[in-house]
C-alpha positions as CSV (number, residue, x, y, z in Angstrom):
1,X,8.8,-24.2,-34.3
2,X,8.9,-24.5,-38.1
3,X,9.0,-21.7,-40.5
4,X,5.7,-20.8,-40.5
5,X,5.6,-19.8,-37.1
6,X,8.6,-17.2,-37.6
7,X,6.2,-14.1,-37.7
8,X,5.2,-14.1,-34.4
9,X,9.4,-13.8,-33.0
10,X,9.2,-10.9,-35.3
11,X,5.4,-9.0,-34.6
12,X,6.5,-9.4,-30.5
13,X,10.2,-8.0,-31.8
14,X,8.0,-4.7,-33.8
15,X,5.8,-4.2,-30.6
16,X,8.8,-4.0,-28.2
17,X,10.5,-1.6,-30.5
18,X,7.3,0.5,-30.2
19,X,6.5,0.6,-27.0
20,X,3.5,-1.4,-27.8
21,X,4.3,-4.5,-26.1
22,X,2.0,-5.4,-23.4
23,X,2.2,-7.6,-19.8
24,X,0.2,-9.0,-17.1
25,X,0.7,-7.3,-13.8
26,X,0.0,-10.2,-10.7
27,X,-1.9,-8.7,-8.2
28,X,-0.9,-10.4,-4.6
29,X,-3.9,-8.9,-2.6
30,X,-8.0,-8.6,-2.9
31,X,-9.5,-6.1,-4.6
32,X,-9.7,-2.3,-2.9
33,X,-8.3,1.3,-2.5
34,X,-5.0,-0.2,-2.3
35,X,-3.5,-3.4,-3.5
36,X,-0.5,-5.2,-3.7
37,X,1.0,-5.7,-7.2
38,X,4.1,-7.4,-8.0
39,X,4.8,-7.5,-4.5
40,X,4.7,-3.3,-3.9
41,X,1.8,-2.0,-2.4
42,X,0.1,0.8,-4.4
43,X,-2.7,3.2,-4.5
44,X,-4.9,1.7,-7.2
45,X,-6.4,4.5,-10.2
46,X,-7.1,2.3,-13.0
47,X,-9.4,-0.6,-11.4
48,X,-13.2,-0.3,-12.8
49,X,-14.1,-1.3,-9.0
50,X,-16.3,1.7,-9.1
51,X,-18.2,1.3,-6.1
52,X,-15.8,-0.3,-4.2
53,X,-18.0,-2.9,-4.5
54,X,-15.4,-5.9,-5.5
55,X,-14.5,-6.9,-1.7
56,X,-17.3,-6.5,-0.2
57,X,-18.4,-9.3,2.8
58,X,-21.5,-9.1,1.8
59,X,-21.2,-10.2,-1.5
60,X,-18.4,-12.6,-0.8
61,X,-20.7,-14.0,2.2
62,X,-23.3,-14.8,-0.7
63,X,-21.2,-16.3,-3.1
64,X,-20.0,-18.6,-0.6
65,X,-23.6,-19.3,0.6
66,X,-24.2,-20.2,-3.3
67,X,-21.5,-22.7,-3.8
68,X,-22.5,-24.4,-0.6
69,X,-25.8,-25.0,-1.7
70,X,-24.9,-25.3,-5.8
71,X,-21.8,-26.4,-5.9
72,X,-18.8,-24.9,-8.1
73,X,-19.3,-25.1,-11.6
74,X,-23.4,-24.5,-13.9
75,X,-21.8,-27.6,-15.8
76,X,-23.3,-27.4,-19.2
77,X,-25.0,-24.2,-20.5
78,X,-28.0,-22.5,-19.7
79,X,-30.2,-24.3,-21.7
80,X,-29.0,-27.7,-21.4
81,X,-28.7,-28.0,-17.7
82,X,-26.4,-24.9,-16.0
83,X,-29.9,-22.5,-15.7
84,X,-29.6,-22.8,-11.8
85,X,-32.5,-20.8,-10.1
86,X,-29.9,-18.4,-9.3
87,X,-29.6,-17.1,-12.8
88,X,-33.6,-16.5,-12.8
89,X,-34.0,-14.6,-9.5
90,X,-30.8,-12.4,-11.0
91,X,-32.6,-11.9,-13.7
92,X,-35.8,-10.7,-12.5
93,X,-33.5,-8.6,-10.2
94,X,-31.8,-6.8,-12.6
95,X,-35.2,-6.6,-15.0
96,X,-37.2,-4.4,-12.0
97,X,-33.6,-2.1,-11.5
98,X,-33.7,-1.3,-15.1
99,X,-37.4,-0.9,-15.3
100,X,-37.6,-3.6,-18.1
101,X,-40.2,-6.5,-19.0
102,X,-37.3,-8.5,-18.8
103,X,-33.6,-9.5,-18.7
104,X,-30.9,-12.1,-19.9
105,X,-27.5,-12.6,-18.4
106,X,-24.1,-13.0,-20.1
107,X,-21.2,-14.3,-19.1
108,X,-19.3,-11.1,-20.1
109,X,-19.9,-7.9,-21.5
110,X,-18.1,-9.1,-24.5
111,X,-20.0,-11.9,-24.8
112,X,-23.4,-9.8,-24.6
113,X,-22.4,-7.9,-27.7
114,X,-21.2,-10.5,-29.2
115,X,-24.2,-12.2,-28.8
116,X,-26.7,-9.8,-29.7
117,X,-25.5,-7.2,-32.6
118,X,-25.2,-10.8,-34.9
119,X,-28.3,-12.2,-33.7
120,X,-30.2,-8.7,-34.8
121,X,-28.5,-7.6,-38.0
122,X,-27.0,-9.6,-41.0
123,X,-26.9,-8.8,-44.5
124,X,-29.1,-6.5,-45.6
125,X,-29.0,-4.4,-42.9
126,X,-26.5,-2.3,-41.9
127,X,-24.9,-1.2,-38.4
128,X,-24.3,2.6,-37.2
129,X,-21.7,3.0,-34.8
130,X,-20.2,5.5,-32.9
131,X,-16.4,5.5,-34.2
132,X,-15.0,5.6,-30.5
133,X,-17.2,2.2,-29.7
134,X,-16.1,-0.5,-27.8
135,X,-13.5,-3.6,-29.2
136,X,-16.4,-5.9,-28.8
137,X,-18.8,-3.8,-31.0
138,X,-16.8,-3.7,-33.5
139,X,-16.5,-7.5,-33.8
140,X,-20.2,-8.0,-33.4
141,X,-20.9,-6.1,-35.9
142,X,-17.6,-7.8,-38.3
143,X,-19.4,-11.2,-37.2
144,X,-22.8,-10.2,-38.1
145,X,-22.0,-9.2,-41.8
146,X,-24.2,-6.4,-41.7
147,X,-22.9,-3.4,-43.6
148,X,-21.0,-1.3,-40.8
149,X,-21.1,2.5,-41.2
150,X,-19.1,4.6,-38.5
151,X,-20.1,8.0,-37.2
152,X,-17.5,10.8,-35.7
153,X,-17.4,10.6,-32.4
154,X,-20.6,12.2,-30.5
155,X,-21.1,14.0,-33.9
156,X,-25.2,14.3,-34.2
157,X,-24.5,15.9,-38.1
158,X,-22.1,13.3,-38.7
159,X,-25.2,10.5,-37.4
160,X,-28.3,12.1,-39.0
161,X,-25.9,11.9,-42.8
162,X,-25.7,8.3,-42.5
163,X,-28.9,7.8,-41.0
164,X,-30.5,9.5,-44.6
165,X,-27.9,7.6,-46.5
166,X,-29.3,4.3,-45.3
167,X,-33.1,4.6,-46.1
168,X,-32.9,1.2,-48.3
169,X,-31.7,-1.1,-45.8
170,X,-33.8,-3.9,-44.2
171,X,-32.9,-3.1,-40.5
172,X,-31.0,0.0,-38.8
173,X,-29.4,-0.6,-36.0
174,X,-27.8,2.0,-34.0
175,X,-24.9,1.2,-31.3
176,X,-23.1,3.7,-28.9
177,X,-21.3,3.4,-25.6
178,X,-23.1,5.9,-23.3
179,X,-19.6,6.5,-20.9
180,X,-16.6,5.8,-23.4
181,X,-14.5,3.8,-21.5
182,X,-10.9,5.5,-22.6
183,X,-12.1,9.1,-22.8
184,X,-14.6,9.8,-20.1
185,X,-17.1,11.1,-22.4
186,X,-20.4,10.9,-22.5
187,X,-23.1,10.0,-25.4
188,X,-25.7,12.6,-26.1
189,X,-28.6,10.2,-25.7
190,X,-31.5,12.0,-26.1
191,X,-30.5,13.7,-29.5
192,X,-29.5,10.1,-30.7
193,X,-33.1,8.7,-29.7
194,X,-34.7,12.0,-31.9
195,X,-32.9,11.2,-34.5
196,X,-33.8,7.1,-34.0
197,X,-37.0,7.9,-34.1
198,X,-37.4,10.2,-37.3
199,X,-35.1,7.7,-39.5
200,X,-37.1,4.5,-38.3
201,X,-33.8,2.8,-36.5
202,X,-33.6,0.6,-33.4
203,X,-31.0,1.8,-30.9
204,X,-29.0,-0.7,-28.3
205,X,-26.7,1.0,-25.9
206,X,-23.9,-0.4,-24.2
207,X,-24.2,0.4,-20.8
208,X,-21.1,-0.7,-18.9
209,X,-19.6,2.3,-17.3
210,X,-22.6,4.2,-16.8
211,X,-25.0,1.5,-15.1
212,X,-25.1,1.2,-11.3
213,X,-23.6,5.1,-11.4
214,X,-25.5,7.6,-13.6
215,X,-29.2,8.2,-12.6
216,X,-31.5,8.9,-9.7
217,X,-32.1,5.1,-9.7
218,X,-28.3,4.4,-10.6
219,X,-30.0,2.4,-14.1
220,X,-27.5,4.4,-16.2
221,X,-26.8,7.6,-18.7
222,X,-30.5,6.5,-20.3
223,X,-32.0,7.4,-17.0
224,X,-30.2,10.4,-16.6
225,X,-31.3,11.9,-19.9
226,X,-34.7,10.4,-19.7
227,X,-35.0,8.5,-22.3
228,X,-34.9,4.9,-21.2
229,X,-38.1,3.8,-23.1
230,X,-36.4,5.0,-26.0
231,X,-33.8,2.4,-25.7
232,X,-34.7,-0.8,-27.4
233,X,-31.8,-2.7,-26.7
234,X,-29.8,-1.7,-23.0
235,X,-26.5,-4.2,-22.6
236,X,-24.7,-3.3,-19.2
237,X,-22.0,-5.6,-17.6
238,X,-21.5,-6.4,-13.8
239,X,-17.6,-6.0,-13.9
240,X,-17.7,-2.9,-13.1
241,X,-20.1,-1.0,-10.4
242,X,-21.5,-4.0,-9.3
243,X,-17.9,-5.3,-8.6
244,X,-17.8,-8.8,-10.2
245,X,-18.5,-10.4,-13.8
246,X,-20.9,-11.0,-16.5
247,X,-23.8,-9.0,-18.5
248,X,-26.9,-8.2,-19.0
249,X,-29.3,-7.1,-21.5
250,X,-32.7,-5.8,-21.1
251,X,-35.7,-5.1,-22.9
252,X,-39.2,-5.8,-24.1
253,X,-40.3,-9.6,-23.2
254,X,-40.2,-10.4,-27.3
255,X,-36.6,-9.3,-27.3
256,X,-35.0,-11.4,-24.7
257,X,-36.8,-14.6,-25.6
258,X,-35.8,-13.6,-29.3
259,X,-32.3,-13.3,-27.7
260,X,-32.5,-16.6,-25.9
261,X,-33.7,-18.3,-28.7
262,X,-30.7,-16.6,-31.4
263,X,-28.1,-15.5,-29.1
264,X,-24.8,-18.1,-30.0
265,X,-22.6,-16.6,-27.3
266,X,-25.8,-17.4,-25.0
267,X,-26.4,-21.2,-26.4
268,X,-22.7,-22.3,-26.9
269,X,-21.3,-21.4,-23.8
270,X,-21.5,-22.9,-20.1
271,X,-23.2,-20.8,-18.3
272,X,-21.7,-18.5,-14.6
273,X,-20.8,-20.7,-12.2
274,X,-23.5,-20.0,-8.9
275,X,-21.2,-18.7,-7.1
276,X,-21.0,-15.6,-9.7
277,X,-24.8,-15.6,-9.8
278,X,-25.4,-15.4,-5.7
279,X,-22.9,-12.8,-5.1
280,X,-24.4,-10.7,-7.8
281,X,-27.7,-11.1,-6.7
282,X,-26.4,-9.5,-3.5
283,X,-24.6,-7.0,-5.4
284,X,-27.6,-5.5,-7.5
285,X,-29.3,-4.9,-4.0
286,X,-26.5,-3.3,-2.6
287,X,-26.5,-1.0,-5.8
288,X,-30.1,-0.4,-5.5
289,X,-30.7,0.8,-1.7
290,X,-26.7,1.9,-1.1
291,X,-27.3,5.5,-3.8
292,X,-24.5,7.3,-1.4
293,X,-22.0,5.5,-3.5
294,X,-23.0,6.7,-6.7
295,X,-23.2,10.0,-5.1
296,X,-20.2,10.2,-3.5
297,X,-17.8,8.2,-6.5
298,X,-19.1,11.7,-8.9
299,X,-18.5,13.9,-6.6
300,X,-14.9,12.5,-5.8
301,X,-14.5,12.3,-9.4
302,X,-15.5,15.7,-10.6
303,X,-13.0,17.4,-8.1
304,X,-10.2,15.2,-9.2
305,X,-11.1,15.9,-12.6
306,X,-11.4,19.8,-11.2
307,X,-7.9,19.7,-9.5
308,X,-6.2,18.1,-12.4
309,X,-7.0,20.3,-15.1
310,X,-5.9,23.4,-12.7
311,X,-2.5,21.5,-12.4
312,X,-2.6,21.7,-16.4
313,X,-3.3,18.2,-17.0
314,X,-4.8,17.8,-21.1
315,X,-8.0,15.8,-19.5
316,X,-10.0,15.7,-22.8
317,X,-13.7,15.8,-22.1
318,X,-14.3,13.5,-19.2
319,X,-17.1,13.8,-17.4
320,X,-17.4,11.2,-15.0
321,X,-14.9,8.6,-13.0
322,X,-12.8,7.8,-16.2
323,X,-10.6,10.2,-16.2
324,X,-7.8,10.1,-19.1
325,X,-4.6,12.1,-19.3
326,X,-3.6,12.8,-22.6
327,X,0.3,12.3,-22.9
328,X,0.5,11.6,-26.6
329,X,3.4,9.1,-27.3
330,X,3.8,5.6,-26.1
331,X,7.1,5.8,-25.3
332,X,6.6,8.9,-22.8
333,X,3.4,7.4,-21.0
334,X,4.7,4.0,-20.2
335,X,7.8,6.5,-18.5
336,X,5.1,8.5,-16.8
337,X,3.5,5.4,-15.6
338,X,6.9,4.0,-14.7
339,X,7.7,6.9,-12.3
340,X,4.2,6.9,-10.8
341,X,4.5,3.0,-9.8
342,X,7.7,3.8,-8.1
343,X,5.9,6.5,-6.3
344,X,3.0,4.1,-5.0
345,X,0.7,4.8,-7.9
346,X,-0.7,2.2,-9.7
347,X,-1.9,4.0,-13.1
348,X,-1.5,2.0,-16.4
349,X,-0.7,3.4,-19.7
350,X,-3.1,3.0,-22.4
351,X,-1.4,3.3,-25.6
352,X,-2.2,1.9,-29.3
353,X,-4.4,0.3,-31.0
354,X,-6.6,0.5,-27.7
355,X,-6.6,4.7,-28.2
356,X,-5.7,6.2,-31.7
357,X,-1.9,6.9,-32.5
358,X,-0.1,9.7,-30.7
359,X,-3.0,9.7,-27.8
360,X,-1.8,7.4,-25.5
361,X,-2.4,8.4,-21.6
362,X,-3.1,7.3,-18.4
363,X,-6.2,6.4,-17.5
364,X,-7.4,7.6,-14.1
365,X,-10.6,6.1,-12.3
366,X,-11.9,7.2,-9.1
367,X,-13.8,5.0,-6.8
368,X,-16.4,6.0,-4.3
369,X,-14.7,4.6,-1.3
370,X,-11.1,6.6,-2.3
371,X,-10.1,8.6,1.3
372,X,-10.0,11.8,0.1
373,X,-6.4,12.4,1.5
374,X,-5.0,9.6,-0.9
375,X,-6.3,11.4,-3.4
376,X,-4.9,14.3,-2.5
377,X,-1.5,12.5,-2.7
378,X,-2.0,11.0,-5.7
379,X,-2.4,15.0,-7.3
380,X,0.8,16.0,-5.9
381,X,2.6,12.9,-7.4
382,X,1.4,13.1,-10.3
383,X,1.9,17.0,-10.5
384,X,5.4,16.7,-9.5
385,X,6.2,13.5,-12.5
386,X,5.0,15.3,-15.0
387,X,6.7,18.5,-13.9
388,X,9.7,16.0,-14.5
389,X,8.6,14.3,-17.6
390,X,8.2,18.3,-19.5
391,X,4.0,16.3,-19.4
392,X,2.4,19.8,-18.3
């Protein structure tokens, strides 16, 4: 390559000097408890297979029924010709779980927010977003030149500041994660709707590691804090609980055929191939009628979380199945997650510019269908490593 190719030798040159340097891992086996990776079978902690919901032959009996009868591929986009029936029973499925007029489906959660934070806001409006949000937030909001004004993490003072800053603006939109996918943490939702009701703003949460988990009905952290009709815009993917791929947004009728209608992710892109589409209609009923899972995945998760901070593990302020383990450099976590993998733990190490500097960890998730003696196991390995390691 000519010259003006020569930075990218030397950026991959700075991130291998600082530990920054990332790799795929190959995984040799289906999805589960336990999978093989690089040829070692290991206890998997960092899948967002929640449920355990990712093998299952129910769902995998449904896709295959759909690509019998639909083929492989939608073939053009959903409003050319790629709108298979599928895609409209999913969405009326996933409309009566979340209690919504109506739905649209994504081909990623990405993709969602990508899709909808532009097609809402643009200049003259501005964006108010939780500083810990979500990669693809941010770039929504960057693509929809709206101004973009950050609040401090869960900081309700730091919120209600901008909010009175903003009076003059044509739109306010505010965006949070309701489960924060690297800290465990959870939005306080009901506060946040209070305040989005006294300044006059519109609220869209992102839904994606709370739906199918939090909630008497498993619709998500909104649910749980009761304020779901407060929500005017509810994005939630089906990569995690649900245990395949895609999104979804939700809402009042008006919204999603605004969304349909404005939505470029949505227009410019082929749409889920039916295979997809069938095994997550058979997913969202599985969800729906199989609540032991949700039950059982928190309860599993709260006693790990328990156990680990006994052991002295820095945990920050999860409170759900993400559970982080603050290590602090990036150098010393890729170690600790070396050690683990040798020990038949498969726990990656999240480091920079994913998680601020000097707060890289490992990122623990439980899953519902975890044997409780692996678990165990997994405590005392990771006890004993960063015993080792001078970690606790």
């Amino acid at each position: 390559m000519g010259d003006c190719w020569s930075f990218l030798g030397k950026e991959l040159q700075e991130l291998k000097e600082k530990r920054l340097f990332r790799e795929f891992n190959t995984v040799q086996s289906p999805p589960g408890e336990w999978v093989t990776v690089n040829g070692n079978k290991v206890l998997n902690l960092c899948s967002n297979n929640y449920l355990g919901l990712a093998g299952d032959p129910r769902i995998k009996e449904a896709a295959i029924k759909a690509i019998k009868e639909y083929g492989f591929g939608a073939t053009a986009s959903r409003l050319v010709v790629g709108n298979y029936e599928l895609y409209d029973r999913l969405e009326k499925a996933i409309a009566g779980f979340k209690g919504t007029e109506a739905a649209l489906v994504f081909n990623s959660g990405y993709a969602a927010n990508l899709g909808v934070i532009p097609a809402l806001v643009g200049r003259g409006d501005v964006v108010i977003s939780d500083k810990y949000n979500h990669a693809s937030i941010i770039d929504a909001i960057v693509l929809s030149r709206a101004e973009h004004r950050r609040y401090k993490h869960r900081d309700l003072d730091s919120l209600e500041k901008i909010l009175k800053e903003c009076g003059s603006y044509r739109r306010k939109l505010i965006v949070t994660e309701t489960v924060f996918s690297m800290d465990g943490d959870l939005a306080p939702l009901r506060e946040i709707t209070e305040l989005k009701e006294k300044y006059g703003a519109l609220l869209m949460v992102d839904e994606a590691h709370a739906g199918g988990i939090f909630g008497s009905s498993g619709r998500g952290l909104a649910e749980a804090a009761g304020v779901s009709e407060a929500v005017d815009i509810n994005m939630g993917t089906f990569s995690k609980a649900f245990g395949g791929c895609g999104a979804y947004v939700t809402g009042s009728r008006s919204l999603i055929e605004y969304l349909r209608n404005k939505s470029r992710s949505l227009i410019y892109t082929t749409g889920l191939p039916p295979a997809v589409v069938g095994g997550l209609l058979e997913a969202v009923r599985i969800v729906r009628e199989e609540g032991w899972r949700r039950d059982t995945l928190l309860e599993k998760a709260a006693a790990f979380r328990i156990k680990l901070g006994q052991a002295g593990f820095n945990t920050l302020e999860s409170q759900c199945q993400i559970i982080p383990i603050l290590v602090g450099s990036a150098q010393q976590t890729l170690e600790f997650s070396r050690r683990l993998l040798e020990e038949k733990l498969l726990i990656t190490a999240i480091r920079p510019p994913t998680v601020p500097v000097n707060t890289a960890r490992l990122r623990i998730t439980v899953m519902a269908t975890h044997k409780n003696e692996d678990l165990e196991t997994a405590l005392e390995k990771l006890t004993y490593t960063a015993q080792k390691l001078g970690i606790i």
